[in-house]
C-alpha positions in Angstrom: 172.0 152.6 107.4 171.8 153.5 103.7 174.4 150.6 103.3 172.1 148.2 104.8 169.1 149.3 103.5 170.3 148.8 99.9 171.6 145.6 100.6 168.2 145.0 102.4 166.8 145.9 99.0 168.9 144.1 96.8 168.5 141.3 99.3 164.4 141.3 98.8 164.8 141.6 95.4 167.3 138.6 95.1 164.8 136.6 96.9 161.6 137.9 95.0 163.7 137.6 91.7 164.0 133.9 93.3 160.8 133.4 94.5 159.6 134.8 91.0 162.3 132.1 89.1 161.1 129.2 91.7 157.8 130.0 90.4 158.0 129.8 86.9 160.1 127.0 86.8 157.9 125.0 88.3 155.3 126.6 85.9 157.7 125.7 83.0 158.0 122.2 84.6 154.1 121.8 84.9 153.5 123.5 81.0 156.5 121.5 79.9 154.2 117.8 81.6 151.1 119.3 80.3 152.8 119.4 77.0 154.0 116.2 77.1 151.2 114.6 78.1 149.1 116.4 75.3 151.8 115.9 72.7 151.4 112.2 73.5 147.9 112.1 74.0 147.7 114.4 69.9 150.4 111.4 68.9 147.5 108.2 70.4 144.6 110.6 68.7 146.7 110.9 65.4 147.2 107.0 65.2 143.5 106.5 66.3 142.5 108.8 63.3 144.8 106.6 61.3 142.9 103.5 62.0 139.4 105.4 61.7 140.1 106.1 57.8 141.5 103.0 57.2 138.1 101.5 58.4 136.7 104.0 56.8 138.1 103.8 53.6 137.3 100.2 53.8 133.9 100.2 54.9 133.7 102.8 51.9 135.2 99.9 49.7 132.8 97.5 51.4 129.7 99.8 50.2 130.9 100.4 47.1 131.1 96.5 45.6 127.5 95.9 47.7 126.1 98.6 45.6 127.5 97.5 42.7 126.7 94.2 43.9 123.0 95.3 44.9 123.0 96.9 41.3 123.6 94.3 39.4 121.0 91.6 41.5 118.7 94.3 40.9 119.7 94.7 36.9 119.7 90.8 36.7 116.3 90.6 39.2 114.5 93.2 36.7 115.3 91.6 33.6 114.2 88.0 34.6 111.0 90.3 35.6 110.6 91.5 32.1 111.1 87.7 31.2 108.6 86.4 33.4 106.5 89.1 32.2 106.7 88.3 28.5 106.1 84.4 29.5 102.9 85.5 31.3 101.7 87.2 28.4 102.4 84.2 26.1 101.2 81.8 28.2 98.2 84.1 29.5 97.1 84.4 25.4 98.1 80.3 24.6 95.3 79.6 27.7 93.0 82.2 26.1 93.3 80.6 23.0 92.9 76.7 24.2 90.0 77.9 26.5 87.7 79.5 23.2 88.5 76.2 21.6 87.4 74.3 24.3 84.3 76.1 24.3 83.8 76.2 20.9 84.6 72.6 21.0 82.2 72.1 24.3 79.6 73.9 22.7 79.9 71.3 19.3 79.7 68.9 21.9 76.4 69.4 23.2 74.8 68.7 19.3 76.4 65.2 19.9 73.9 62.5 22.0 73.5 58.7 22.0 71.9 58.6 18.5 75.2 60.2 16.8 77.4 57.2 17.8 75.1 54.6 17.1 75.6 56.2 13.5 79.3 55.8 13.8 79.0 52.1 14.3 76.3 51.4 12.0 78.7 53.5 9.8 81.8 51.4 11.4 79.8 47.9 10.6 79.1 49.0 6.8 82.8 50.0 5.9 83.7 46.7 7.4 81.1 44.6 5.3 81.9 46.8 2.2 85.5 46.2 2.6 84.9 42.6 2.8 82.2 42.5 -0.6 85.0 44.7 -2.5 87.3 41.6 -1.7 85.4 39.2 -3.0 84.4 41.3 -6.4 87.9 41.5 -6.9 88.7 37.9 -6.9 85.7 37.2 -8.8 87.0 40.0 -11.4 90.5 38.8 -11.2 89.6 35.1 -11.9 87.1 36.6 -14.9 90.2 38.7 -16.1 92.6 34.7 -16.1 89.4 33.1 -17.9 89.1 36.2 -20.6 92.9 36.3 -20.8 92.8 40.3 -20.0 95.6 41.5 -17.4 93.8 42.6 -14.4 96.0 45.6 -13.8 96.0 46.9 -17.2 92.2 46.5 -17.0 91.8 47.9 -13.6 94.0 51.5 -14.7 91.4 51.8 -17.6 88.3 51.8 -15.6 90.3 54.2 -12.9 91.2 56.5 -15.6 87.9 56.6 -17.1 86.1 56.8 -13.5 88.8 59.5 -11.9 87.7 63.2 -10.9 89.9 65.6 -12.6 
C-alpha cells in the first residue's frame, strides 16, 4: 500500500508538474504573441515617429524661411513707410508753401479791377506808338548824320555815354 501510495504521489505530482508546465507554456506562448505583437506594433510606432520629425523638422524649416521671409516684407514694408512718410512731409510743406502764395497772390488780386487793365493797354498802345516815333527819329537822325557827314554809330555811342547811369 505504501508502494502504491508513493507512486500515487509521484503520479499526481507528475501530472500537476504537467498540468503546471501545460500551463505556462501556453502562458510563454501567449507572453511570447503578446511580445511579438507589441514588438511589432513599438517597430510601426518607431517608424511613425520617424515620419513625425521629419515633418516636423520640415514644417520647422517651413517656419523658419516665412519668418525670415515675414521679416524681411516687414523690414522692406517699414522702410518704404519711412519713405512715404518723408514724401508726405515734403510734399505736405511744398502744398503749404504754394497755398500762402496763392493767397498772398489772391489777396494782390483783389487790388486789381477793370480800371487796372485798361491801364495796361493804354500803356500797351503808347509803347507801340513810341516804338514806332523812335523809328522814325532815327531815320531822320541817320539821314542828318549822311547830310553832315558824321557816322551815326560813332555819334550814337557819344550821346549813350554821356546819357548812361553809372
Amino acid at each position: 500500500v505504501l508502494f502504491s501510495r508513493k507512486f500515487y504521489y509521484r503520479k499526481y505530482h507528475v501530472i500537476l508538474l504537467m498540468t503546471c508546465a501545460i500551463f505556462y507554456c501556453r502562458k510563454y506562448e501567449r507572453e511570447l504573441a503578446a511580445n511579438t505583437e507589441n514588438s511589432e506594433t513599438i517597430s510601426n510606432l518607431k517608424i511613425s515617429n520617424s515620419k513625425l520629425e521629419t515633418q516636423l523638422r520640415s514644417c520647422r524649416e517651413k517656419q523658419h524661411k516665412s519668418t525670415v521671409a515675414l521679416d524681411k516684407y516687414r523690414d522692406q514694408t517699414e522702410s518704404k513707410l519711412t519713405n512715404n512718410k518723408e514724401d508726405l512731409f515734403r510734399v505736405t510743406a511744398e502744398r503749404d508753401s504754394i497755398r500762402y502764395e496763392y493767397e498772398k497772390l489772391k489777396s494782390e488780386m483783389r487790388g486789381i479791377d477793370q480800371h487796372f487793365f485798361d491801364e495796361v493797354e493804354d500803356l500797351k498802345y503808347a509803347l507801340q506808338e513810341s516804338a514806332k516815333l523812335n523809328k522814325i527819329y532815327e531815320k531822320t537822325l541817320t539821314s542828318v548824320c549822311k547830310k553832315s557827314k558824321v557816322n551815326y554809330q560813332e555819334a550814337l555811342l557819344k550821346v549813350m555815354s554821356k546819357h548812361s547811369v553809372p
